[in-house]
C-alpha positions in Angstrom: -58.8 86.2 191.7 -62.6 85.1 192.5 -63.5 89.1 192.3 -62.9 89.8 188.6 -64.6 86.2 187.8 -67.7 86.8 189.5 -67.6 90.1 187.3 -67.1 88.4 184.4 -69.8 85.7 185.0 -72.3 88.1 186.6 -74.4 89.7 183.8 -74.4 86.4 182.1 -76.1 84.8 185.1 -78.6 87.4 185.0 -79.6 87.6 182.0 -80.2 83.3 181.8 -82.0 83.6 185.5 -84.4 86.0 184.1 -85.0 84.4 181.4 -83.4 87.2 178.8 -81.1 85.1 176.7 -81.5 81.5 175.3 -79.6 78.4 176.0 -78.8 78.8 171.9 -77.4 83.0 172.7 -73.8 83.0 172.8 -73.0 85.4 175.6 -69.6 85.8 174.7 -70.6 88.1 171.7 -71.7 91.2 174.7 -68.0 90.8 175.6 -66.9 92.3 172.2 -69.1 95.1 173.0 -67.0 97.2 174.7 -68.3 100.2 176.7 -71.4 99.4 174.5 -72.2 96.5 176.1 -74.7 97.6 178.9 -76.8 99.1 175.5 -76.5 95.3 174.2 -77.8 93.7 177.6 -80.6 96.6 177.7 -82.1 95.5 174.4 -82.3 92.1 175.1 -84.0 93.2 178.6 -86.5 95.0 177.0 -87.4 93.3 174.2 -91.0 91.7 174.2 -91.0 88.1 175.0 -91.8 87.6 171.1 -89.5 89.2 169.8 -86.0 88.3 172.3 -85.0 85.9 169.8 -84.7 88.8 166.9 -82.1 90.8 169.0 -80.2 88.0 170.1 -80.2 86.9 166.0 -78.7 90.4 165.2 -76.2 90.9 167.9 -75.3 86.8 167.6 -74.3 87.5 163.8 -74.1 92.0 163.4 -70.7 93.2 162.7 -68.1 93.7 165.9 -68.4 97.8 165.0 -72.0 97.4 165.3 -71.9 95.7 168.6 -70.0 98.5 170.0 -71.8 101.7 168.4 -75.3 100.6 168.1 -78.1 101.8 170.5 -80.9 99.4 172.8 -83.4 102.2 171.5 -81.8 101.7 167.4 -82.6 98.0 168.2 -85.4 97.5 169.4 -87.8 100.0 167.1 -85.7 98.1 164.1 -87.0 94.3 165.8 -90.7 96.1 166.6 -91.4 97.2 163.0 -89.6 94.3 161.5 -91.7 91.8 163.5 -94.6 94.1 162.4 -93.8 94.0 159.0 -94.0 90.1 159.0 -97.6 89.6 160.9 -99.2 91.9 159.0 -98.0 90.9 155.4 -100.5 89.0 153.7 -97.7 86.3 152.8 -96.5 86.2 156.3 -97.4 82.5 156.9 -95.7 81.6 153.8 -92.0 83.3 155.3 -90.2 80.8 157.0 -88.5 82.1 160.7 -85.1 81.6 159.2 -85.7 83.4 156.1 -87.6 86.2 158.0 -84.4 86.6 160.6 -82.2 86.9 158.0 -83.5 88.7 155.0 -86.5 91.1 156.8 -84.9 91.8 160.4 -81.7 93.1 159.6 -81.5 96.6 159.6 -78.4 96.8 157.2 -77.4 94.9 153.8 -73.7 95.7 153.7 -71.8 98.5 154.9 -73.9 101.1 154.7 -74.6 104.1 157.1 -76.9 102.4 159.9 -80.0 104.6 159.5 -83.8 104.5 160.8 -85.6 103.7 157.7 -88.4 101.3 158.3 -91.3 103.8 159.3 -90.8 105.9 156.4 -90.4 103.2 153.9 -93.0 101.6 155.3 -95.4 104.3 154.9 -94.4 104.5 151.5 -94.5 101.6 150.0 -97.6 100.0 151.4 -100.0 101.9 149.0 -97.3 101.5 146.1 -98.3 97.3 146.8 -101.9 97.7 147.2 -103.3 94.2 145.8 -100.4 92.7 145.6 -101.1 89.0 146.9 -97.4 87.5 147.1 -93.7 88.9 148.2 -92.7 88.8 143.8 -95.5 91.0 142.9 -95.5 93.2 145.7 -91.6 93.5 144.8 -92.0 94.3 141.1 -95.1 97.1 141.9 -92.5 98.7 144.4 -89.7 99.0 142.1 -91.4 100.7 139.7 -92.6 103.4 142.2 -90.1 103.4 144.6 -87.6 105.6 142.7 -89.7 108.6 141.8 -91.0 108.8 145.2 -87.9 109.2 147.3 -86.1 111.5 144.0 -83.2 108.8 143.7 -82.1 108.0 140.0 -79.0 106.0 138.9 -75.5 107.8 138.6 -71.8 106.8 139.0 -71.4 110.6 140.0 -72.7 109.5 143.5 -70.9 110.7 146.7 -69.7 107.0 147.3 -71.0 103.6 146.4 -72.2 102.1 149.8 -74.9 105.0 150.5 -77.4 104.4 152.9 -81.3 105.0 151.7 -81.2 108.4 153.3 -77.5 109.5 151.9 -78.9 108.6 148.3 -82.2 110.6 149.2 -80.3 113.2 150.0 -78.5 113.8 147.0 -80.9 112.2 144.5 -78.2 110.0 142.9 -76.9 105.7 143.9 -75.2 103.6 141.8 -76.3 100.1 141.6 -75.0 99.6 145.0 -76.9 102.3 146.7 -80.1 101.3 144.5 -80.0 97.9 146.0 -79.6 99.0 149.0 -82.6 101.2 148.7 -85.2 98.9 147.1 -83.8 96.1 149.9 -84.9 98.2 152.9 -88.3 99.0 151.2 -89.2 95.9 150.5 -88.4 94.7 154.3 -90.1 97.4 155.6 -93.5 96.0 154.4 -92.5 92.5 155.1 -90.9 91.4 152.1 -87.6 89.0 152.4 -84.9 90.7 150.2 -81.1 90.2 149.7 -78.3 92.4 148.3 -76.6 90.4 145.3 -73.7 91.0 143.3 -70.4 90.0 141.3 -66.8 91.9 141.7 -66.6 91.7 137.3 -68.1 90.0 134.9 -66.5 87.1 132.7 -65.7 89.6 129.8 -64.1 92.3 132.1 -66.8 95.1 131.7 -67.5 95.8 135.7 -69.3 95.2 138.3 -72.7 95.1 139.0 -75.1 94.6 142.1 -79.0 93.7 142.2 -81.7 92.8 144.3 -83.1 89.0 145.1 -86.7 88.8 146.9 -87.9 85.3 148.5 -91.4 83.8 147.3 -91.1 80.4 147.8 -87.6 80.4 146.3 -85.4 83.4 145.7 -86.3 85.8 142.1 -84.2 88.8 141.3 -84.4 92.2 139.7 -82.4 95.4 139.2 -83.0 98.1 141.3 -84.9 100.7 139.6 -84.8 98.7 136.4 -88.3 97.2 136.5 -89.7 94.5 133.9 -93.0 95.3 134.4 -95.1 93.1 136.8 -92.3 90.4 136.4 -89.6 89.5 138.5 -86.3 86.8 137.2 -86.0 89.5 133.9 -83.0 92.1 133.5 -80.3 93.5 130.9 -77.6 91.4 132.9 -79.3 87.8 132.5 -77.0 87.2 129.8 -73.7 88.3 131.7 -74.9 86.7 135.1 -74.9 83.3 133.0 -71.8 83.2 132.2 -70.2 83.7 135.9 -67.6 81.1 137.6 -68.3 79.9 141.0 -64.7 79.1 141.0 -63.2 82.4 140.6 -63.8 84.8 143.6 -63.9 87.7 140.7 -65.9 86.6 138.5 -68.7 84.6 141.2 -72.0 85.9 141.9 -72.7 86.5 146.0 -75.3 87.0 147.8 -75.2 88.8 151.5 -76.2 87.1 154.2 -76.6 88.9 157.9 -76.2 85.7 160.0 -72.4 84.3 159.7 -71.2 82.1 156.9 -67.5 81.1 155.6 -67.5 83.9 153.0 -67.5 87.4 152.8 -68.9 89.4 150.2 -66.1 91.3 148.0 -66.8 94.8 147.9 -65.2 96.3 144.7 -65.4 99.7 146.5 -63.5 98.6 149.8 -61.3 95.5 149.0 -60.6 95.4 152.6 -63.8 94.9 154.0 -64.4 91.1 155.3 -66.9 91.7 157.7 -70.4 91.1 155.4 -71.4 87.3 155.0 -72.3 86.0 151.9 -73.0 82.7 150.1 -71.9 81.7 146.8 -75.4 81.6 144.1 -73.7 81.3 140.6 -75.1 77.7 139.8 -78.8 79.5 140.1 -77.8 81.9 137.5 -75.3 79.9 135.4 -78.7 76.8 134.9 -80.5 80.2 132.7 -78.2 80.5 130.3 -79.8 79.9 126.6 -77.1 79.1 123.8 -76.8 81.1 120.8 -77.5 79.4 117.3 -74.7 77.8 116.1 -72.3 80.0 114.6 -74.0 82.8 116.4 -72.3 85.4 119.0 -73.2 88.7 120.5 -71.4 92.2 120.2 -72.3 94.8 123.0 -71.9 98.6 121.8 -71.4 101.6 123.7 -71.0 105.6 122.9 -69.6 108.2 124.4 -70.2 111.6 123.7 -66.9 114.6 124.0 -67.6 115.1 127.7 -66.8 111.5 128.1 -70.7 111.0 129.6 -72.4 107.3 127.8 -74.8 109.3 124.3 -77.8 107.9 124.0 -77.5 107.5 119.8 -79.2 105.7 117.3 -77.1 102.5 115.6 -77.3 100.7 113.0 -75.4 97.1 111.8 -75.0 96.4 107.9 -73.7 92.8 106.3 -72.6 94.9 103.6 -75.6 96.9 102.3 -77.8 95.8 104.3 -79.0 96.6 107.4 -79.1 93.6 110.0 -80.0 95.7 113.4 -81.2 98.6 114.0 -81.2 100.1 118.2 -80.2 103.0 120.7 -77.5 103.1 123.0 -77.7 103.4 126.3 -77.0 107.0 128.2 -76.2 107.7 131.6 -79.3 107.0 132.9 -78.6 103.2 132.7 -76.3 100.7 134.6 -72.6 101.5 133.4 -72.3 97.7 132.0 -75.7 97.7 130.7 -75.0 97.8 127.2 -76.3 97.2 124.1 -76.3 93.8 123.1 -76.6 92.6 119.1 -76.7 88.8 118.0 -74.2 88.7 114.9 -72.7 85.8 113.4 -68.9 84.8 114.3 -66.1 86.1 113.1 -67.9 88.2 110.0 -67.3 91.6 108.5 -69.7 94.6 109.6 -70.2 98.1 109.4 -71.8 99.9 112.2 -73.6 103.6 111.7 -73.9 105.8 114.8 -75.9 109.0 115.1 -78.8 110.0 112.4 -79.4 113.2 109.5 -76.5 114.9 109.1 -73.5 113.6 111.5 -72.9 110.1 111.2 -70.2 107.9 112.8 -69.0 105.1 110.2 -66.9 102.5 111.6 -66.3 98.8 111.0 -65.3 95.7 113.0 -64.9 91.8 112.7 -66.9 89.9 115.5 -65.0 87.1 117.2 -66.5 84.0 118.6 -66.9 85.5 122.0 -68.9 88.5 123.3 -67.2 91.5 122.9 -67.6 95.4 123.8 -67.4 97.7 121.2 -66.7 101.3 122.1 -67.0 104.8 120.2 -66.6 108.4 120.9 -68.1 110.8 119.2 -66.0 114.1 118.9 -67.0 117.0 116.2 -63.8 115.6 113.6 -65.3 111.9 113.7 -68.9 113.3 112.2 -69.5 112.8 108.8 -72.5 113.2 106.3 -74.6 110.2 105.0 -76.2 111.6 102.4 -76.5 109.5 99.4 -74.5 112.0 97.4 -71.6 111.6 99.6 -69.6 108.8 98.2 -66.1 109.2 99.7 -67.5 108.7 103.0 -64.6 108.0 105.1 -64.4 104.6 108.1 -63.6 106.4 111.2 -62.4 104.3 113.8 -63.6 104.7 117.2 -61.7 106.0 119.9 -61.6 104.3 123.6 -62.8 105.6 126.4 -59.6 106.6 129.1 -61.7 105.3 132.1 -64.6 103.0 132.9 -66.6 104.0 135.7 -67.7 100.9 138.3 -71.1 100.5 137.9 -70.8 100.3 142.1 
């Protein structure tokens, strides 16, 4: 019996003798390593005396699969050019050790394919921040160049929602998921603390949707590849994000966490997964929300055209003659909940116009007290004329869509 304990004990010995693990480093995490285990006890071997307390942070909290695929070479160029990243940030004294081991050193955000991305992106995005002077700004000017660069737009026709940077680049299309992910591992690649954020539906049942939070002093968010100019804390699902429920697992907001916490972060495209941490941020968003006037509520409108693809169409709101709003849907070139939004009062009579010249779609509805989402499909026998000579102009109720797409 004293063979197969000195076995067991052996590499643990070593590796406090010489100094290559921490009093803190629980050594029982190499045993879940597998066959992998001697790559494990090689990183943390090699790893510069500065930087021995990164890999024992990501194989103290990674994923058990990660433990047991994952490469001492994979680990230690990740832990070089993250450490990198921080030093030579012009912000770097202002990013506390925790928040730098958690949000800049982890080479993966969820689930996604565990690529090397941090020289490329890095190379990229440091002249897309040139002059930036904090983490927020240098966020904002990479999220309005990143996309174009790498050839990545937004599409729920993605191969799946969980795409690695390199799987988007390589088809051109993410959802919000595999935006996020993308705009996440550029900003760490230059040094920037960033976070994958998200809820599994919204309070009034439209989807899901995932953004992006960056840390300067304090955590700001933004949508991936839906920039606000040089301004960070600004997007089309403020209003939504508001109104979420840190009771209700559904309808909470998360954010991920690499090192281990009591919840998991529930992936709408994998129900099953429980292996990403994640802490529970709705009160941050809930303390924005700004009531509506009294008697006030807001209707959200969305068209689709006979493929079934989101139109991009002009529409227009009348009280009766009059025309209240005037705006243009949203294609598929924007977020599948991003909608738009119109302020109306409760529980009132309106006519909505959709389309312009020629081929109008007439229809009318009676808001409610609550939001609510308002969808229309064009098809050739709903067009009609507006001219002002037609007078027998005909309310043609909109159809509904068979089949929302997850914005994920």
């Amino acid at each position: 019996m004293r063979q197969p304990f000195v076995a067991l004990i052996l590499p643990t010995f070593l590796l406090c003798l010489s100094g290559l693990a921490s009093a803190e480093f629980d050594t029982d995490r190499l045993a879940l390593a597998g066959d992998n285990r001697g790559e494990l006890e090689q990183a943390l071997a090699d790893a510069p005396a500065d930087q021995r307390e990164g890999i024992e942070f990501l194989i103290a909290n990674m994923p058990e699969s990660d433990l047991q695929t994952l490469s001492a070479d994979y680990l230690l160029e990740n832990t070089r050019l993250a450490y990198q990243a921080w030093t030579d940030a012009p912000w770097a004294k202002e990013i506390p050790k925790d928040i730098f081991l958690n949000h800049v050193l982890p080479y993966a955000s969820i689930y996604e394919r565990r690529d090397e991305w941090r020289a490329d992106f890095r190379k990229r995005c440091l002249p897309m921040m040139e002059g930036a002077s904090s983490p927020s700004e240098a966020a904002a000017l990479i999220n309005q160049k990143l996309f174009k660069n790498v050839g990545v737009k937004y599409s729920t026709r993605r191969v799946k929602a969980d795409q690695s940077p390199l799987e988007s680049m390589e088809t051109g299309l993410a959802s919000c998921t595999g935006l996020s992910v993308l705009l996440i591992d550029a900003c760490r690649s230059v040094g920037i603390p960033a976070r994958f954020v998200g809820t599994p539906l919204w309070f009034n049942q439209s989807g899901n949707h995932s953004w992006v939070e960056v840390w300067d002093d304090g955590w700001h968010f933004t949508g991936a590849a839906e920039p606000t100019g040089n301004e960070l804390d600004r997007g089309w699902f403020v209003g939504n994000a508001t109104k979420a429920d840190r009771s209700s697992k559904a309808h909470a907001i998360y954010a991920t966490s690499f090192k281990q916490t009591p919840l998991s972060f529930p992936c709408v495209w994998n129900r099953k997964l429980r292996s990403i941490p994640a802490v529970n941020v709705t009160d941050r968003y809930v303390a924005l929300q700004k009531s509506l006037p009294p008697g006030m509520t807001e209707s959200l409108f969305v068209v689709h055209g006979a493929d079934g693809n989101r139109a991009s169409c002009r529409l227009r709101v009348l009280d009766g003659d009059e025309v209240v709003f005037e705006g243009q849907t949203n294609d598929e070139g924007f977020d599948a909940n991003d909608h738009l939004r119109v302020k109306l009062k409760q529980q009132h009579k309106y006519s909505v116009l959709i389309g312009e010249g020629d081929q109008v779609i007439r229809d009318t509805f009676i808001t409610s007290t609550k939001e609510q989402l308002h969808k229309h499909r064009l098809t050739s026998e709903e067009a009609v004329s507006e001219s002002p000579t037609d007078k027998t102009t005909p309310e043609i109720k909109a159809s509904t869509p068979s089949q929302q797409e997850e914005s994920k």
